[in-house]
C-alpha positions in Angstrom: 30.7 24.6 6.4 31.6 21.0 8.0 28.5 19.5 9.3 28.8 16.5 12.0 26.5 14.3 11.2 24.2 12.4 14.0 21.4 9.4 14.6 19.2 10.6 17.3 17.2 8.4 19.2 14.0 10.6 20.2 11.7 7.8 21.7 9.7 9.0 24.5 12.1 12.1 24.2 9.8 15.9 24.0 10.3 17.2 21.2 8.6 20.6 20.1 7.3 21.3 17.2 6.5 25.5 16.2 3.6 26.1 13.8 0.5 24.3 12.1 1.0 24.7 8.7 2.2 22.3 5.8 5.7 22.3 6.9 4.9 20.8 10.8 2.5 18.3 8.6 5.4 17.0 6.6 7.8 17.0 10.0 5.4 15.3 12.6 5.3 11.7 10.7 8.5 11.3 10.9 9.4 12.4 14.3 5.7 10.3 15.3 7.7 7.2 13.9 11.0 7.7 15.5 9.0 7.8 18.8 9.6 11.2 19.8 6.5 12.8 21.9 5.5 15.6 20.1 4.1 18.9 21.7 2.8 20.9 18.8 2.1 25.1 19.4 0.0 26.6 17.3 -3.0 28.7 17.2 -4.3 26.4 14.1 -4.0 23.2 12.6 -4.5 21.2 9.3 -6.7 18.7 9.0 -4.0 16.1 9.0 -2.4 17.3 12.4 -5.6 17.8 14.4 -6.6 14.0 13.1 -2.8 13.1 15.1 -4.3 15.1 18.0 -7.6 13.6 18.2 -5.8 9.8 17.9 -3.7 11.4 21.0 -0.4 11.4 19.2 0.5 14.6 19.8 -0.2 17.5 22.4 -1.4 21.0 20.8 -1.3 24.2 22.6 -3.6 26.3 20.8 -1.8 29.5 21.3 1.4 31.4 20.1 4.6 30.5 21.2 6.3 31.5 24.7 9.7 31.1 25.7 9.5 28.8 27.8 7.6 26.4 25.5 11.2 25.0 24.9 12.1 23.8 28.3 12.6 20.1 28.6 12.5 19.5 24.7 15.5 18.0 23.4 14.9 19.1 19.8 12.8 22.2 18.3 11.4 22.1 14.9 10.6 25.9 13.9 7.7 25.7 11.3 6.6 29.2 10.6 7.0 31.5 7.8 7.1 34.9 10.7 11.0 35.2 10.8 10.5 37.5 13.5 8.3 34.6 15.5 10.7 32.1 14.4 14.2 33.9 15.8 12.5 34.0 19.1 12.0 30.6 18.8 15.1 29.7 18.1 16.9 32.4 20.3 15.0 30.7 23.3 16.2 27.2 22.3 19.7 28.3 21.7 19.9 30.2 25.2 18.5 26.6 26.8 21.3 25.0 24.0 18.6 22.4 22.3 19.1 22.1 18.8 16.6 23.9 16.6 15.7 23.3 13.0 14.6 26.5 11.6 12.2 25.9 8.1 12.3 29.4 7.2 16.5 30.5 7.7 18.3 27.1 7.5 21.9 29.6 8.1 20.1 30.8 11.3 19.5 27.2 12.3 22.0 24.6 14.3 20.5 21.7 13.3 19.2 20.3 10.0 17.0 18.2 8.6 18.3 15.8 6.1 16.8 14.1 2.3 16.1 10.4 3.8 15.7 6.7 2.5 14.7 4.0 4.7 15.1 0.6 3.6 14.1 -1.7 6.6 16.5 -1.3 9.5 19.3 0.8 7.2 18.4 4.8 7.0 20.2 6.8 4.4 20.5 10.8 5.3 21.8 13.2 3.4 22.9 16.8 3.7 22.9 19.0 1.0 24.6 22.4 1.8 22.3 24.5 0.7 21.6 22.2 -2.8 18.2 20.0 -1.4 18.0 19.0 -4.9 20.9 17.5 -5.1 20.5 16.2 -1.9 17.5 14.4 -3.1 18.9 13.4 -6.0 21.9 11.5 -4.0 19.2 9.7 -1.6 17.1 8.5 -4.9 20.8 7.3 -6.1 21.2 5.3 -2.8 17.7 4.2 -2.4 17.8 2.3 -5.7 21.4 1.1 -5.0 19.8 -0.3 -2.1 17.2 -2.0 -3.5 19.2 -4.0 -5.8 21.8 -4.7 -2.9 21.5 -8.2 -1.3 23.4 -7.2 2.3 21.6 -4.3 2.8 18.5 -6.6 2.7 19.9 -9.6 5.1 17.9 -9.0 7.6 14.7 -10.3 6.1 13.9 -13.8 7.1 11.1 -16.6 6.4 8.1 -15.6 3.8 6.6 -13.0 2.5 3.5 -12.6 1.0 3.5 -10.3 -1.4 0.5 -8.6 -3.5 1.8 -7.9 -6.9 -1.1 -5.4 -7.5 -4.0 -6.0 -10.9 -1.3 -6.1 -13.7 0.9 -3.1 -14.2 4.2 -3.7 -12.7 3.8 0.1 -11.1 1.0 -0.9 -8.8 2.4 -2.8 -6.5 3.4 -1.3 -3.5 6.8 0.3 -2.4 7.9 -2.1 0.5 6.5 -5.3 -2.0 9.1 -4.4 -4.4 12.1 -3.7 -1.5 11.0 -7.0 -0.7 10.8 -8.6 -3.9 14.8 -6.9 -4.8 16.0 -8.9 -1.2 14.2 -11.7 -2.5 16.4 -15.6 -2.7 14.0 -17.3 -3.8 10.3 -16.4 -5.6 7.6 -18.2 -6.4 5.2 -16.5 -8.6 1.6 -17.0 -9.6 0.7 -16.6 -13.0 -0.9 -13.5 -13.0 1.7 -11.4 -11.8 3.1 -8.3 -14.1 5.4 -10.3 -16.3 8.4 -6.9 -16.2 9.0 -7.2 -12.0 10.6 -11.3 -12.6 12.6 -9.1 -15.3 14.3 -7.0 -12.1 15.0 -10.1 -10.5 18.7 -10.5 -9.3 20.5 -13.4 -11.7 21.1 -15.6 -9.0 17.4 -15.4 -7.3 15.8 -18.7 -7.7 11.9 -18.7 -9.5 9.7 -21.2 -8.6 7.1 -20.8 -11.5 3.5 -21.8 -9.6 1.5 -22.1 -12.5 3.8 -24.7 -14.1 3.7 -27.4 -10.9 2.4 -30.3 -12.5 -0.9 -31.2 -9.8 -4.1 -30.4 -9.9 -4.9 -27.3 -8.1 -5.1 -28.5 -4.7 -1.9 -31.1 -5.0 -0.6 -27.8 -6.4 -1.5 -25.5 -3.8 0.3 -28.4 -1.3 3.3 -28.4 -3.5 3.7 -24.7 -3.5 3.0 -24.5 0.3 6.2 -27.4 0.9 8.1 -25.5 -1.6 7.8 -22.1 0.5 9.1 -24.0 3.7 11.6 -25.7 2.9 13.5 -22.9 1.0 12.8 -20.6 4.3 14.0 -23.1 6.6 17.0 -23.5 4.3 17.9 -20.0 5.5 16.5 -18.5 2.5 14.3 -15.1 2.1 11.2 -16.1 0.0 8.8 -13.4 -1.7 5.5 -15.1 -2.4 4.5 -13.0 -5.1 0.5 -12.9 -5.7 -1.5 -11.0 -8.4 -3.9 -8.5 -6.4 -3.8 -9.2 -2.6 -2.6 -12.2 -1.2 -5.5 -12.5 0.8 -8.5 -11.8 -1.8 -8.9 -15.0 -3.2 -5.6 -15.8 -3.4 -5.0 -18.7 -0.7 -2.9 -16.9 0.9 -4.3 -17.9 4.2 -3.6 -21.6 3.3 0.3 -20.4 2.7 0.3 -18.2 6.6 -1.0 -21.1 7.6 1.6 -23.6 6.4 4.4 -21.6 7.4 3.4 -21.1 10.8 2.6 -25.0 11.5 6.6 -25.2 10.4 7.6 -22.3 12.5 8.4 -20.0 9.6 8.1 -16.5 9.9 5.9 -14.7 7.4 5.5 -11.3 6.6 2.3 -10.0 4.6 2.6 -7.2 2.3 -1.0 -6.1 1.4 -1.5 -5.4 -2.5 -3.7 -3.4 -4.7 -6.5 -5.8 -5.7 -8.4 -5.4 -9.4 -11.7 -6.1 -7.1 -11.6 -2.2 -7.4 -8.3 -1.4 -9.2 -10.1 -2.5 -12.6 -13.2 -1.0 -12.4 -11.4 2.4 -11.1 -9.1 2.4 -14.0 -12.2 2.0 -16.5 -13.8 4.5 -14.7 -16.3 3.5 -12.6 -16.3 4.2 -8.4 -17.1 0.8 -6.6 -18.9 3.5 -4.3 -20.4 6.8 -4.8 -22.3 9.0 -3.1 -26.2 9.0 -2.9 -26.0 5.5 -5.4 -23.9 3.2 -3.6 -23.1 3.1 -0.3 -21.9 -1.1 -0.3 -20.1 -2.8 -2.3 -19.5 -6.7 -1.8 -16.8 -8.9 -3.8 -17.3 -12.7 -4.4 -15.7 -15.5 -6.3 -17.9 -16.2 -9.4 -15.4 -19.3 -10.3 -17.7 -21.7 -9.4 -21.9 -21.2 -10.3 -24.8 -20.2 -8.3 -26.0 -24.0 -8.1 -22.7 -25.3 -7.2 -23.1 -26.9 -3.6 -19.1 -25.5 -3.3 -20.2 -22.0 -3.9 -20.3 -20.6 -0.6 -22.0 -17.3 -1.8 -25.4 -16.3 -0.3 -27.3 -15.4 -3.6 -30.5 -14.6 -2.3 -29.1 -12.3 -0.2 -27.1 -10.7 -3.2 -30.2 -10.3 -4.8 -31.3 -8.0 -2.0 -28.5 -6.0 -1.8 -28.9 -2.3 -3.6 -25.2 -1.8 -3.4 -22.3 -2.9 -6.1 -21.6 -6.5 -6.5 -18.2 -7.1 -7.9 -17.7 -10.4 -9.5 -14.0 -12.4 -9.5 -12.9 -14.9 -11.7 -17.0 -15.3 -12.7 -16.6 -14.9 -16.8 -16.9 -18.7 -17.4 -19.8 -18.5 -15.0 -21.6 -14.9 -16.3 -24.6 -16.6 -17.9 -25.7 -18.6 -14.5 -24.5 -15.6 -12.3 -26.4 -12.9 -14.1 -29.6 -15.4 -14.1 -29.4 -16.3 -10.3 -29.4 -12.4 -9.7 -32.3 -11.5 -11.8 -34.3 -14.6 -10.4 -33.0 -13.2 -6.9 -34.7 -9.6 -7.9 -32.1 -8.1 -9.2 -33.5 -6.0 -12.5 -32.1 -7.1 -15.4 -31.7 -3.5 -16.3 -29.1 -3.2 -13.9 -25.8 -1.6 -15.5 -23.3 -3.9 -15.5 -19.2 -3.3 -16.9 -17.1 -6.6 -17.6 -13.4 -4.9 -17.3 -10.9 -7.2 -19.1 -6.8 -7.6 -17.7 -7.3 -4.2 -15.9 -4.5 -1.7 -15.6 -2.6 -3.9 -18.6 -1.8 -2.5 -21.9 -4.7 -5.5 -23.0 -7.1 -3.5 -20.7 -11.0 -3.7 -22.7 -14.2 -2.6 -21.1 -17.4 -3.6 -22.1 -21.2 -2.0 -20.8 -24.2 -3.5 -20.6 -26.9 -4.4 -18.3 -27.9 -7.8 -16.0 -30.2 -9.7 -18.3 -27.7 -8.5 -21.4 -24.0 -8.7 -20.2 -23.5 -12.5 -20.9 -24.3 -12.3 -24.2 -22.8 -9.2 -24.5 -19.3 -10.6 -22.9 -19.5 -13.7 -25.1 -19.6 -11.7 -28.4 -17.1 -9.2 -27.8 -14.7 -12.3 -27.3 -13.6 -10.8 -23.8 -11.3 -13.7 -21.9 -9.9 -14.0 -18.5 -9.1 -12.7 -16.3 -11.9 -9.9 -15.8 -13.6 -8.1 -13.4 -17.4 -7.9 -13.7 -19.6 -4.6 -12.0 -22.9 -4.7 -11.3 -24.8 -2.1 -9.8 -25.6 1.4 -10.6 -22.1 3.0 -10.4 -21.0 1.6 -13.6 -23.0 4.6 -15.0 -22.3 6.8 -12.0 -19.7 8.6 -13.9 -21.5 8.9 -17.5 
């Protein structure tokens, strides 16, 4: 069979949607995004599709289908097992001659839904002819080949702001990694998983930010001149950032910079170790009927600092988790301002060394214990510090 292959553009176009199983669940998203207004008949739902109804996405018909459910609809998606219920479906939209996608009888269907890659504005489909493993098997061929392919990714522009994720080069997200292949120029912070640099293209440019010879707030300055002047050289910059770029890690400071130069930027969220590392030694930040808070703060400078702009007291209060950043140096004054605050120095707390890294080390103990604790097991930076009763949530 020779196929004819076809873009449709289905915004504010009806499109109907049979059945309200996992099948309409895995077809709605992508019909929601290409802006289609989905009418959805069914006489139930999954959880997933009545939260789209409840947001107002899409309209449900709680009933079976009728005939002339298909008028007006410029595509049908048949998503029922019934093949009885789903040839009248598709006999009604072929009498009306709207293309139907049938999930059950792809021979009895005229239209098909392809494997798909999207990569920014380019989108990959492919048919399969009866082989869908194949099928996606040749999209995960082109969606790498576009990864690694500078002109498919010329239409970035400006900064981006990339979280890297807590360590293992996995974590970080999908779109930070397109984003870090259509990279011209990165400038990485130290902490960053050391193998993503190593799937650099050869001609990207790395701006190493730990090795600017300032102090940190020349740095910071240096880093932030360095970012617009490559972008307004006509370059595509990836900011890469351990964690988020926005949990302490002055990413604001770099948004802002750009935009004072007229540089675009673009911020890609990333997994931060705030709870990646204590998930990954096994301990909830939250969990029900012990914590229903959990509150993360900078610990790189101490309680009596007149720079720390933590409220202690408060912290003290608090029966919820307290996760502690960059606050190893500082333990012994942290876990003594908490105690003194009413904190009991019973409470468990886990110090959770280069989370999610091969180097990964955990360590329990409790508030008035944990510095000495830390000290003796020799654990270094950086770590991730737990306090509250989740740590033994789990045990």
């Amino acid at each position: 069979m020779s196929l004819y292959p076809l873009a449709l553009r289905l915004t504010d176009r009806r499109v109907l949607v049979v059945g309200g199983g996992a099948v309409a669940t895995r077809r709605v998203p992508a019909l929601l995004a290409a802006g289609a207004r989905v009418e959805l008949v069914a006489p139930e739902l999954t959880p997933f599709l009545r939260g789209h109804v409840d947001a107002g996405r899409i309209v449900w018909h709680e009933r079976r289908f009728e005939p002339a459910d298909v008028a007006g609809a410029w595509l049908v998606h048949v998503a029922i097992d019934d093949p009885t219920a789903a040839a009248e479906v598709s006999a009604a939209a072929e009498e009306r001659r709207i293309f139907c996608v049938r999930a059950d009888d792809r021979d009895a269907a005229t239209a098909w839904t392809p494997a798909v890659t999207r990569h920014g504005q380019v989108t990959v489909a492919v048919t399969d002819g009866g082989d869908r493993r194949r099928a996606m098997a040749v999209r995960d061929l082109v969606a790498h080949a576009l990864e690694s392919d500078p002109p498919a990714s010329a239409e970035y522009k400006g900064v981006a702001l990339v979280g890297a994720g807590p360590g293992d080069p996995e974590l970080i997200t999908v779109k930070g990694r397109r984003l870090l292949a259509a990279a011209d120029v990165v400038v990485a912070d130290r902490l960053i998983p050391g193998l993503l640099l190593g799937e650099l293209r050869p001609d990207v440019e790395l701006v190493d930010a730990a090795k600017i010879p300032y102090g940190p707030s020349a740095a910071q300055e240096e880093i932030n001149r360095i970012l617009v002047e490559r972008a307004l050289e006509g370059k595509f910059v990836v900011r890469l950032k351990g964690g988020d770029p926005y949990v302490f890690g002055r990413g604001g400071e770099e948004a802002i910079a750009c935009a004072a130069a007229g540089v675009p930027v673009l911020v890609v969220p990333g997994v931060t170790s705030s709870i990646a590392a204590p998930a990954l030694a096994g301990i909830p930040v939250t969990h029900r009927g012990v914590a229903h808070e959990f509150t993360v703060v900078s610990g790189h400078v101490p309680p009596d600092s007149p720079q720390s702009l933590v409220d202690w007291p408060a912290l003290g209060r608090l029966r919820g988790t307290i996760v502690v950043m960059m606050g190893l140096k500082n333990l012994p004054k942290i876990a003594a301002r908490l105690i003194a605050e009413g904190r009991p120095a019973g409470t468990p707390v886990a110090v959770v060394q280069e989370g999610s890294t091969p180097d990964q080390r955990s360590l329990r103990s409790t508030l008035g214990a944990v510095a000495d604790d830390a000290a003796a097991a020799g654990l270094r930076p950086p770590a991730t510090v737990v306090i509250g009763d989740v740590v033994s949530a789990l045990d």
